[in-house]
mmJSON file of the N, C-alpha and C atoms, coordinates in Angstrom:
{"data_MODEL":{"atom_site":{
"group_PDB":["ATOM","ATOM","ATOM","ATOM","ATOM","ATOM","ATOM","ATOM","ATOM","ATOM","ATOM","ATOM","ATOM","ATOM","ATOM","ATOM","ATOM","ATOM","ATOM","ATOM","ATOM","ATOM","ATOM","ATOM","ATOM","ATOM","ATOM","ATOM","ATOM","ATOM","ATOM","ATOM","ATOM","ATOM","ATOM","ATOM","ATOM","ATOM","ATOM","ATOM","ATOM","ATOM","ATOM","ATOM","ATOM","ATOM","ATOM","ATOM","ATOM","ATOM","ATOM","ATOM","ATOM","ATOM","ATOM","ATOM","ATOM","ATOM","ATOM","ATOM","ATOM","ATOM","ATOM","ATOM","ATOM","ATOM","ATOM","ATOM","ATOM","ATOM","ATOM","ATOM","ATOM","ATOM","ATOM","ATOM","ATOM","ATOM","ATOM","ATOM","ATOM","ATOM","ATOM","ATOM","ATOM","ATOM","ATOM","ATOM","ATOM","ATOM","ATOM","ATOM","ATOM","ATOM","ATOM","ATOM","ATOM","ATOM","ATOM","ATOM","ATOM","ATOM","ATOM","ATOM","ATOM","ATOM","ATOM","ATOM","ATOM","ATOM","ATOM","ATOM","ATOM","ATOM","ATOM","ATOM","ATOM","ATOM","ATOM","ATOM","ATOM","ATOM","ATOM","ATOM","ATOM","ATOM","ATOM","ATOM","ATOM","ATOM","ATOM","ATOM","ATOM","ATOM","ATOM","ATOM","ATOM","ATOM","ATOM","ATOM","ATOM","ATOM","ATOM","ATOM","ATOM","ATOM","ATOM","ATOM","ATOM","ATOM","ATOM","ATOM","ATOM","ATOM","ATOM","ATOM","ATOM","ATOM","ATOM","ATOM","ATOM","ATOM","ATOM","ATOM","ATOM","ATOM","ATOM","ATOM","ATOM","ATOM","ATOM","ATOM","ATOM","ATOM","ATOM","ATOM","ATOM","ATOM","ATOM","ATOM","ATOM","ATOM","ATOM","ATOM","ATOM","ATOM","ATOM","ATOM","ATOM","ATOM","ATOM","ATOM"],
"id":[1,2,3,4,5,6,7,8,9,10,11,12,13,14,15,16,17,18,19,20,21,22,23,24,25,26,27,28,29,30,31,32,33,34,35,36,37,38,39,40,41,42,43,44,45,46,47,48,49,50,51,52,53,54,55,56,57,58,59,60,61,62,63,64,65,66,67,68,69,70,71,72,73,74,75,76,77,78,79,80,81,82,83,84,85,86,87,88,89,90,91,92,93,94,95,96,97,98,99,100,101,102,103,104,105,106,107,108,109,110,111,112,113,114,115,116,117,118,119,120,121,122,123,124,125,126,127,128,129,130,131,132,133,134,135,136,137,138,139,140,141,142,143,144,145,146,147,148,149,150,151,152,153,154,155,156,157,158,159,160,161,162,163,164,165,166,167,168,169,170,171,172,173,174,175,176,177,178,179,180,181,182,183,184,185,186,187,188,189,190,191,192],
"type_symbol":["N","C","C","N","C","C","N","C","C","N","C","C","N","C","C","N","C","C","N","C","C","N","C","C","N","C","C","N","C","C","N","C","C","N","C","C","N","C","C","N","C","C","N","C","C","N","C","C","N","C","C","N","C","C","N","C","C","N","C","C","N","C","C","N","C","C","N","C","C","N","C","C","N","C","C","N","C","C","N","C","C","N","C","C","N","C","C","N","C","C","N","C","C","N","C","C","N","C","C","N","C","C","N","C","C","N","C","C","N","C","C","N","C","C","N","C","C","N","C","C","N","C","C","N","C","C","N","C","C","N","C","C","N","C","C","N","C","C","N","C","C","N","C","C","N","C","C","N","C","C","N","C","C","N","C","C","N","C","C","N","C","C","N","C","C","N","C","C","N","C","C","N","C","C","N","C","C","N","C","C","N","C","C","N","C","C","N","C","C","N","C","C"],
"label_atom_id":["N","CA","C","N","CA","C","N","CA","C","N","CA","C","N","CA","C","N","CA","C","N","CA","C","N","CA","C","N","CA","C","N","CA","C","N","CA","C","N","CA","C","N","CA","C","N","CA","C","N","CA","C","N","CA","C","N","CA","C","N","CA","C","N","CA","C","N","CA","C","N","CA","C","N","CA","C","N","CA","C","N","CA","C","N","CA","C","N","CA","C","N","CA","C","N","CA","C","N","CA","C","N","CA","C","N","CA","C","N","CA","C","N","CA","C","N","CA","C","N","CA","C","N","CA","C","N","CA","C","N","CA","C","N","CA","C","N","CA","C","N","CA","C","N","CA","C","N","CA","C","N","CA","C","N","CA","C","N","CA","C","N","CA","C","N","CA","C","N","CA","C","N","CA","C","N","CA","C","N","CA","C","N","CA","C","N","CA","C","N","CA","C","N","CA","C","N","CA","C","N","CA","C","N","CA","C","N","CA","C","N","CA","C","N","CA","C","N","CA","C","N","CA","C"],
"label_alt_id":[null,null,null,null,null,null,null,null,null,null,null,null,null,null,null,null,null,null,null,null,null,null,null,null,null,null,null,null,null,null,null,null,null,null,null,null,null,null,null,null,null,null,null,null,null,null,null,null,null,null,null,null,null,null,null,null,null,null,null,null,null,null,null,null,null,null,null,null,null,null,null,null,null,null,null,null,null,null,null,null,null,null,null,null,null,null,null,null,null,null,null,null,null,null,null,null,null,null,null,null,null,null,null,null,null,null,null,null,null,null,null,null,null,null,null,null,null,null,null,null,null,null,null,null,null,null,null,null,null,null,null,null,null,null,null,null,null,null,null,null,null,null,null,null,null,null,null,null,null,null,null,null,null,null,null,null,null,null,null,null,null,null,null,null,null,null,null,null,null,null,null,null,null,null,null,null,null,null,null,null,null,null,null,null,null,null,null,null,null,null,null,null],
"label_comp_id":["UNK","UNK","UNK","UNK","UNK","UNK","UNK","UNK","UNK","UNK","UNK","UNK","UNK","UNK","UNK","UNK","UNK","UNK","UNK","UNK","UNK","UNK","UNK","UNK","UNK","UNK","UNK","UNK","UNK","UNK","UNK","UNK","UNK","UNK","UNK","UNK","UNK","UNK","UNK","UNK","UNK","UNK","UNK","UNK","UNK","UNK","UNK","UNK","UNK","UNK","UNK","UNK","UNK","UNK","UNK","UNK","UNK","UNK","UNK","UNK","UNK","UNK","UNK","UNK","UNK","UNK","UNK","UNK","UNK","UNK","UNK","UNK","UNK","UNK","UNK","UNK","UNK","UNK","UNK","UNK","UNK","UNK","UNK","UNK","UNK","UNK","UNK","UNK","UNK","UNK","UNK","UNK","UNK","UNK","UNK","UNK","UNK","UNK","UNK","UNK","UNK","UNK","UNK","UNK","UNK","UNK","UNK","UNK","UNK","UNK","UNK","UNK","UNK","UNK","UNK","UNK","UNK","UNK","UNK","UNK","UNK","UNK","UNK","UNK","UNK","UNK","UNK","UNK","UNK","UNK","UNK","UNK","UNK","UNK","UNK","UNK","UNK","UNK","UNK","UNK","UNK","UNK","UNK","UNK","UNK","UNK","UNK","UNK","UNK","UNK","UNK","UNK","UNK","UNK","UNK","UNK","UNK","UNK","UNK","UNK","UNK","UNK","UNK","UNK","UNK","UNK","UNK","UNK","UNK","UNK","UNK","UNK","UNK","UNK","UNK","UNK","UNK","UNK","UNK","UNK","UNK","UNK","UNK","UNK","UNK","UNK","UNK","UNK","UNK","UNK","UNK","UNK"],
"label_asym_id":["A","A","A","A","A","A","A","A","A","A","A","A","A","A","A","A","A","A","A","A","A","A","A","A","A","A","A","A","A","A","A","A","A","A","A","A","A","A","A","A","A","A","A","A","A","A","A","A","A","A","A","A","A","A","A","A","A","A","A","A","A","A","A","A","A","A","A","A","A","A","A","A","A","A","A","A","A","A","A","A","A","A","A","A","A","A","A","A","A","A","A","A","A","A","A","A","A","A","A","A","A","A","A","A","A","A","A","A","A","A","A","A","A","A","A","A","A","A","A","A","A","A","A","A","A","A","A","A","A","A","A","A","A","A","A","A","A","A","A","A","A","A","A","A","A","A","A","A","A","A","A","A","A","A","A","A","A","A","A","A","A","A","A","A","A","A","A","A","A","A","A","A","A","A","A","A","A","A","A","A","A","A","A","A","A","A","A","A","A","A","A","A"],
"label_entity_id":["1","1","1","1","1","1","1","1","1","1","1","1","1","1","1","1","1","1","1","1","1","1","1","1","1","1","1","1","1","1","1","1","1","1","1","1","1","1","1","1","1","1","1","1","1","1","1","1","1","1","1","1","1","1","1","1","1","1","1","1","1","1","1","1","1","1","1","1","1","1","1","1","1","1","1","1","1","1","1","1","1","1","1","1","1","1","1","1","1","1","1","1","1","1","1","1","1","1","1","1","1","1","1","1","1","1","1","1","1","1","1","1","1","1","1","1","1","1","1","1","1","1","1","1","1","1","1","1","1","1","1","1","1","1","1","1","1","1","1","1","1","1","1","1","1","1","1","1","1","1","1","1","1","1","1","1","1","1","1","1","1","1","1","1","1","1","1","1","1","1","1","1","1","1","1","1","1","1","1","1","1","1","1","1","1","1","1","1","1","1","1","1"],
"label_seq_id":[1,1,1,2,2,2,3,3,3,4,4,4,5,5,5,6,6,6,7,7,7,8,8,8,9,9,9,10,10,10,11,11,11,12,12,12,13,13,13,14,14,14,15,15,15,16,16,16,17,17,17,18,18,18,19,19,19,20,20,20,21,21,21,22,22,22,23,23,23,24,24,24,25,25,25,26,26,26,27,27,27,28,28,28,29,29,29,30,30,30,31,31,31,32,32,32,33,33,33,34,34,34,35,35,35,36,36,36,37,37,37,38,38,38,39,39,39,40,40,40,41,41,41,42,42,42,43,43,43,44,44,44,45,45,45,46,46,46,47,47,47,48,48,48,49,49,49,50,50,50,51,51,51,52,52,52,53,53,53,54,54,54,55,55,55,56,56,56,57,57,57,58,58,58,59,59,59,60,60,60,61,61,61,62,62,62,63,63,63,64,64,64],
"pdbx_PDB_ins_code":[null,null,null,null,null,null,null,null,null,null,null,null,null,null,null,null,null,null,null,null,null,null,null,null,null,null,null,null,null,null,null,null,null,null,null,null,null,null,null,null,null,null,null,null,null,null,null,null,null,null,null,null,null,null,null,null,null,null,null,null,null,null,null,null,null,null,null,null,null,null,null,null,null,null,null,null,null,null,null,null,null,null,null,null,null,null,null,null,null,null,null,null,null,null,null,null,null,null,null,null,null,null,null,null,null,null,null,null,null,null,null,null,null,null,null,null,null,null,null,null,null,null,null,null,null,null,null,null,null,null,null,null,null,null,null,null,null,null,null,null,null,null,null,null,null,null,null,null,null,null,null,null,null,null,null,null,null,null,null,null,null,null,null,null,null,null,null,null,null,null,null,null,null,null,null,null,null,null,null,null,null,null,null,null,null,null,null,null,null,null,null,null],
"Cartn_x":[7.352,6.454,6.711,6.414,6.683,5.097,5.25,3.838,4.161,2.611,2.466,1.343,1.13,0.136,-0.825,-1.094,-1.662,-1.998,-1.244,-2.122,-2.244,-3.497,-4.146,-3.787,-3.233,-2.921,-3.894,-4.863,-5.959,-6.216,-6.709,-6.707,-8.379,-9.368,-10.683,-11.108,-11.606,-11.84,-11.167,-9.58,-8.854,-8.338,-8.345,-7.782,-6.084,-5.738,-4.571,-3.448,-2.673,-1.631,-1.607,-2.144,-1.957,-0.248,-0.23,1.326,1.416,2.28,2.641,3.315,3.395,4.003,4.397,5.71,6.157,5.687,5.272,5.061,3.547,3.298,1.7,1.254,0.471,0.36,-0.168,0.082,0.495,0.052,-1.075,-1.973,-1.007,-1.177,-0.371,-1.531,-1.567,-2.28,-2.843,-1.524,-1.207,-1.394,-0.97,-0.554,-1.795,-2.878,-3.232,-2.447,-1.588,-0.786,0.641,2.065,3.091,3.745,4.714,5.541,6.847,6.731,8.613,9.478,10.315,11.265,10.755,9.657,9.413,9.788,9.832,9.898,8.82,8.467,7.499,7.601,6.479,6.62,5.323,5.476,4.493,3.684,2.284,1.572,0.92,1.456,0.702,-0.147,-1.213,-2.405,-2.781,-2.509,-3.424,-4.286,-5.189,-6.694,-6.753,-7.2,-7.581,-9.164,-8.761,-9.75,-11.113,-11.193,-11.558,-12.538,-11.797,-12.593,-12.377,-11.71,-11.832,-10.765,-10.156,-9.08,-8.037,-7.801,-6.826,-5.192,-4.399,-3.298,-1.891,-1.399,-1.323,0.625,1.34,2.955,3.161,3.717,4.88,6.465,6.76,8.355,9.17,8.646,9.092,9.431,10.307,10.571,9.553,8.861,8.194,8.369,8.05,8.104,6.621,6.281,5.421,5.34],
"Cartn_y":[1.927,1.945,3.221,3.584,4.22,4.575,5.952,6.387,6.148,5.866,5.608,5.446,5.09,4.795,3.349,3.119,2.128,2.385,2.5,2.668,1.84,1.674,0.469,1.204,0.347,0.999,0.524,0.068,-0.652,0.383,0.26,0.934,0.843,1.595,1.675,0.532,-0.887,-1.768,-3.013,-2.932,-3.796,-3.596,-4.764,-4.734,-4.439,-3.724,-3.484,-4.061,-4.44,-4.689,-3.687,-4.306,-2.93,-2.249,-1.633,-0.826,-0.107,0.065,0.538,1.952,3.211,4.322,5.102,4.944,6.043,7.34,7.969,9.346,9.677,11.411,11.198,11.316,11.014,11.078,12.937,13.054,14.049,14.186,14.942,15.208,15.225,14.887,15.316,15.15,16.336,16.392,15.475,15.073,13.833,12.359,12.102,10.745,10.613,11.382,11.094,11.453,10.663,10.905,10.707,11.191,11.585,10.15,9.535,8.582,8.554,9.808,9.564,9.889,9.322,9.371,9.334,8.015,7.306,5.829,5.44,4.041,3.295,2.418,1.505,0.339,-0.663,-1.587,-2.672,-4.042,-4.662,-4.945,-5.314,-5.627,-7.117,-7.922,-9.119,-8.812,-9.963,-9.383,-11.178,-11.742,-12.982,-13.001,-14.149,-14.095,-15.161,-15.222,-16.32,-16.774,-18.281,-19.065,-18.861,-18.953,-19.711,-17.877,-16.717,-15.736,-14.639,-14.731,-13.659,-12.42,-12.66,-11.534,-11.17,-10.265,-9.652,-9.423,-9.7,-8.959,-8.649,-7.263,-7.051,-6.931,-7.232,-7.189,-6.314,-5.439,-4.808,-5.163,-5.947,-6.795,-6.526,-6.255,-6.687,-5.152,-4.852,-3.664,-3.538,-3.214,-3.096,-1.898,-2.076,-0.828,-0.158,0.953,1.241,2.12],
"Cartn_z":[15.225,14.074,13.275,12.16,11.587,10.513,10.673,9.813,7.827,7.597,6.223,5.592,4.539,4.156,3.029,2.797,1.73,0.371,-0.299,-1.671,-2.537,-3.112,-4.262,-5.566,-6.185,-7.755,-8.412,-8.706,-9.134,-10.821,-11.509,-12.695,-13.313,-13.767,-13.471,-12.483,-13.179,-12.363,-12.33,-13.327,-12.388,-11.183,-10.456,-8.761,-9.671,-8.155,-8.21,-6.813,-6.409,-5.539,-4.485,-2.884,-2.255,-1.774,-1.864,-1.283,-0.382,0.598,2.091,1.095,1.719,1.266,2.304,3.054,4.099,4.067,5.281,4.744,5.11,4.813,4.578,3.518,3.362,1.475,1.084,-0.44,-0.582,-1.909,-2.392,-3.646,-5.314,-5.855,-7.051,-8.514,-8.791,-9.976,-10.915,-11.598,-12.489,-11.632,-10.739,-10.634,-9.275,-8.843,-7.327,-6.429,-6.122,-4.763,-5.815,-4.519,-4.694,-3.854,-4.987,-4.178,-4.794,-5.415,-5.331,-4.703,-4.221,-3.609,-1.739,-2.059,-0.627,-0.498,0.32,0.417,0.137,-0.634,-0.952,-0.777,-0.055,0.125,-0.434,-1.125,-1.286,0.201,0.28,1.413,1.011,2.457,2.618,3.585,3.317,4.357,4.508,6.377,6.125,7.216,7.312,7.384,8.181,9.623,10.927,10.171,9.309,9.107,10.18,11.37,12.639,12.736,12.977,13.569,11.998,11.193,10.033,10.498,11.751,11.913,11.155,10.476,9.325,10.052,9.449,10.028,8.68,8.683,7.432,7.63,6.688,6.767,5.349,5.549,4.26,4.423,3.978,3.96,2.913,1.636,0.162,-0.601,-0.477,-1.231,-2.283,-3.076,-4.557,-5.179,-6.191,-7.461,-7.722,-7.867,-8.217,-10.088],
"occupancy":[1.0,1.0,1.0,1.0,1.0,1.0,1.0,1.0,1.0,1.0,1.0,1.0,1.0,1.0,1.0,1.0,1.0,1.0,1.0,1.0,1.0,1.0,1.0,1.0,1.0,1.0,1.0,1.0,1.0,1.0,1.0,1.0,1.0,1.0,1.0,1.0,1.0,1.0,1.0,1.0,1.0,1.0,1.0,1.0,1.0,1.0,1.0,1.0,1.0,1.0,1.0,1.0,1.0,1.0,1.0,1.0,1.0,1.0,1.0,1.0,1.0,1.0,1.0,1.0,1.0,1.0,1.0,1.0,1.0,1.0,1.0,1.0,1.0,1.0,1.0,1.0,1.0,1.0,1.0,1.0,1.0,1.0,1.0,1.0,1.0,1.0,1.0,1.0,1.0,1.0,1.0,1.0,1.0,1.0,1.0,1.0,1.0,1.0,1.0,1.0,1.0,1.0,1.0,1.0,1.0,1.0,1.0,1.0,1.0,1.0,1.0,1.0,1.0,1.0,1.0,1.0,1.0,1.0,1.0,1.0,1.0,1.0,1.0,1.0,1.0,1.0,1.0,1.0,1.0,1.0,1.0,1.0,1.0,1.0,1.0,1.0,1.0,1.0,1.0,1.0,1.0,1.0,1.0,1.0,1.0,1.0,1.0,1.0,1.0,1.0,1.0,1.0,1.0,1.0,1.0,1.0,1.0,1.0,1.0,1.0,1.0,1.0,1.0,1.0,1.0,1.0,1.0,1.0,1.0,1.0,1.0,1.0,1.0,1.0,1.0,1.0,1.0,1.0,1.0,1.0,1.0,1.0,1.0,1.0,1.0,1.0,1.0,1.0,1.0,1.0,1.0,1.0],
"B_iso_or_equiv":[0.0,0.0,0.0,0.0,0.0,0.0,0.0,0.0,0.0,0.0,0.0,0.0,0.0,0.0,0.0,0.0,0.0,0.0,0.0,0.0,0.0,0.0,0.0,0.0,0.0,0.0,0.0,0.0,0.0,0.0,0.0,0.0,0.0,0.0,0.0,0.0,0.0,0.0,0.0,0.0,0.0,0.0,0.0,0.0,0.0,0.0,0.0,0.0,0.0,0.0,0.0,0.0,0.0,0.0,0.0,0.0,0.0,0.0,0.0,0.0,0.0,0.0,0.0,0.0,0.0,0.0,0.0,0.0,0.0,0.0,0.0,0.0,0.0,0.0,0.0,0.0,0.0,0.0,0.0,0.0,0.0,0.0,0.0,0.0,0.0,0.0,0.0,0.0,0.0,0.0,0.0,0.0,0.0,0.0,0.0,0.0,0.0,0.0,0.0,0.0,0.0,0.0,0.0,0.0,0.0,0.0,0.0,0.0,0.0,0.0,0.0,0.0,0.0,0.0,0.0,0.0,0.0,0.0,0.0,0.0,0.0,0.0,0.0,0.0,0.0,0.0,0.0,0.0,0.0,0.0,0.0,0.0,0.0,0.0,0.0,0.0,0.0,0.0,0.0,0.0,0.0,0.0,0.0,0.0,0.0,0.0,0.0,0.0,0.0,0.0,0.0,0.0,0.0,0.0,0.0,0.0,0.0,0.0,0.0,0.0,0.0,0.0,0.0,0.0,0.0,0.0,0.0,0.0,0.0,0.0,0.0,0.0,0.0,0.0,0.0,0.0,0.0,0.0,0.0,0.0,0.0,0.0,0.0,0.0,0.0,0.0,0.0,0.0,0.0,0.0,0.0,0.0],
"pdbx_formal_charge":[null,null,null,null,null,null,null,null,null,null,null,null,null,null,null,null,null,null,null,null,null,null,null,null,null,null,null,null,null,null,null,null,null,null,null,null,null,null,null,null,null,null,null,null,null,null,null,null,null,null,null,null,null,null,null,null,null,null,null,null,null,null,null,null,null,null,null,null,null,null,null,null,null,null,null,null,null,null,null,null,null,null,null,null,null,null,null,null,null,null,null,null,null,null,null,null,null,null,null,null,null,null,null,null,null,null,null,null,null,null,null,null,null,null,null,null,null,null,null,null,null,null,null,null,null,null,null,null,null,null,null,null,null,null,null,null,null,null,null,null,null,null,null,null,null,null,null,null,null,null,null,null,null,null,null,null,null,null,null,null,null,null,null,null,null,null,null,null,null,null,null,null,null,null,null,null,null,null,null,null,null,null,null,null,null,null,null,null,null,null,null,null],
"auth_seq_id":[1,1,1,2,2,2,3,3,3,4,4,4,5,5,5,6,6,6,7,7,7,8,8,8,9,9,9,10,10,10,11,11,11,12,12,12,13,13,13,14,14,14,15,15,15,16,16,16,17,17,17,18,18,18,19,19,19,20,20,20,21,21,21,22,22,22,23,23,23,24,24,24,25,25,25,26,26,26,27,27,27,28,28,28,29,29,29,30,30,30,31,31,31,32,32,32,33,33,33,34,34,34,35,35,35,36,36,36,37,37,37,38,38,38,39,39,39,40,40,40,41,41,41,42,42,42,43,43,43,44,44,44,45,45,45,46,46,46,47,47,47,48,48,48,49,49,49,50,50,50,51,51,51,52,52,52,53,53,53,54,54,54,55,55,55,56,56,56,57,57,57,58,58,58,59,59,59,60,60,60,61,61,61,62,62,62,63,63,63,64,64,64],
"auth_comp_id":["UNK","UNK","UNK","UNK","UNK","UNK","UNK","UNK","UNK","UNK","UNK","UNK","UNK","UNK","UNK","UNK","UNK","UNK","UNK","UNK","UNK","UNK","UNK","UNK","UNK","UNK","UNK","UNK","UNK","UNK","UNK","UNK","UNK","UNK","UNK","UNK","UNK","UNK","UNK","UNK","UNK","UNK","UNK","UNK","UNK","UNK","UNK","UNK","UNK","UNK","UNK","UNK","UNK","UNK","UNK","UNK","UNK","UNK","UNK","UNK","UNK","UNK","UNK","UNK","UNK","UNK","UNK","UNK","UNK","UNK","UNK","UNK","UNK","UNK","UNK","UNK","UNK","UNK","UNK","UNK","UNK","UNK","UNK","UNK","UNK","UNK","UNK","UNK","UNK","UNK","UNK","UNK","UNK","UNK","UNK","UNK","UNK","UNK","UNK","UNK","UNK","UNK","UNK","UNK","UNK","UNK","UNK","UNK","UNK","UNK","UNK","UNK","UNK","UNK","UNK","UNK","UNK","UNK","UNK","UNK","UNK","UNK","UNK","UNK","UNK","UNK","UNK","UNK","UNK","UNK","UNK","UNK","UNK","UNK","UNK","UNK","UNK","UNK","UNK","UNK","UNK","UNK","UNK","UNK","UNK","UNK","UNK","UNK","UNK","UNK","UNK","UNK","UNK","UNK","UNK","UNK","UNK","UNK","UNK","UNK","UNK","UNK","UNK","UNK","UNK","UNK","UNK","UNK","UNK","UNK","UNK","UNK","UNK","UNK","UNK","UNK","UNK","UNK","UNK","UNK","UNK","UNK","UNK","UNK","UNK","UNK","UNK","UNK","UNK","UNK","UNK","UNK"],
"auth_asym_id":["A","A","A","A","A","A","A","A","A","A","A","A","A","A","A","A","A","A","A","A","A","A","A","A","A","A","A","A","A","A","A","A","A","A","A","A","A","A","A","A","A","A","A","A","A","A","A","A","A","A","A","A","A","A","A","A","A","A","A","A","A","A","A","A","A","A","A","A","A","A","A","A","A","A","A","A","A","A","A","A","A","A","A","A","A","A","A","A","A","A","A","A","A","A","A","A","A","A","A","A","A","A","A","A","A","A","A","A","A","A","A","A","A","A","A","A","A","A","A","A","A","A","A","A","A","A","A","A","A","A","A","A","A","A","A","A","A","A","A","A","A","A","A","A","A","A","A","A","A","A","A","A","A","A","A","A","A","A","A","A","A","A","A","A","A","A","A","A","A","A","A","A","A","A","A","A","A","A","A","A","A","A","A","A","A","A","A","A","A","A","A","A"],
"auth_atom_id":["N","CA","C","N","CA","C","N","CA","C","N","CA","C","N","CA","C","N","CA","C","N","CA","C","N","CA","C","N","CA","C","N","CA","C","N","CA","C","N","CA","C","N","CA","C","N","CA","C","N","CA","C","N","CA","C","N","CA","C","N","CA","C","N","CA","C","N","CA","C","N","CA","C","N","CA","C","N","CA","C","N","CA","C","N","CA","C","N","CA","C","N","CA","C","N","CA","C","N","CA","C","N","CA","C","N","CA","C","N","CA","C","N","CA","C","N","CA","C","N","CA","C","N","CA","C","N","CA","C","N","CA","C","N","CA","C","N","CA","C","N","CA","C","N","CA","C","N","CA","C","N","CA","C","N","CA","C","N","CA","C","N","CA","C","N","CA","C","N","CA","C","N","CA","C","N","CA","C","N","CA","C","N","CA","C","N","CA","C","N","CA","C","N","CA","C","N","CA","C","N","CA","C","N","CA","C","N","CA","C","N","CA","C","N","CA","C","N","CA","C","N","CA","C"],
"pdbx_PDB_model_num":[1,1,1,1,1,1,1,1,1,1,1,1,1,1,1,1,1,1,1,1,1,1,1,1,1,1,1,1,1,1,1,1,1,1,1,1,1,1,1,1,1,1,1,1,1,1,1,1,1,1,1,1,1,1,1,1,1,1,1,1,1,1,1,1,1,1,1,1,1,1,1,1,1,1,1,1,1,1,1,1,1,1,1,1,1,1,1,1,1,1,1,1,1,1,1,1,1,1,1,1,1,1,1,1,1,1,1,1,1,1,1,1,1,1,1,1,1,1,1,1,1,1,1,1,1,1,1,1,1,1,1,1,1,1,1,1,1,1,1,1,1,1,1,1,1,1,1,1,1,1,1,1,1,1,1,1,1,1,1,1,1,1,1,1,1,1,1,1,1,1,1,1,1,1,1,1,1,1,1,1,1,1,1,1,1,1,1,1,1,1,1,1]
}}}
């Protein structure tokens, strides 16, 4: 496994796409957090009809 983090790009109160971000995250003035020159990944997240159990995959390279 490998450490990282999640970040929601969401913009006031549009939802935004969550994203996997290698690394620990890391303050940046301007932007919130610092993701350049990390690996980013889109996040799927699916959902056990039956008990509501979550289970989440980052597979998809993405852009932020």
């Amino acid at each position: 496994m490998e450490a990282g983090y999640i970040a929601d790009r969401g913009h006031h109160s549009a939802p935004g796409e969550p994203r996997w971000v290698e690394g620990e995250p890391q303050r940046s003035f301007w932007t919130g957090l610092k993701t350049k020159d990390r690996d980013v990944y889109g996040v799927t997240t699916f959902r056990c009809e039956r008990c509501g159990y979550l289970e989440s995959y980052a597979t998809a390279r993405a852009k932020l």
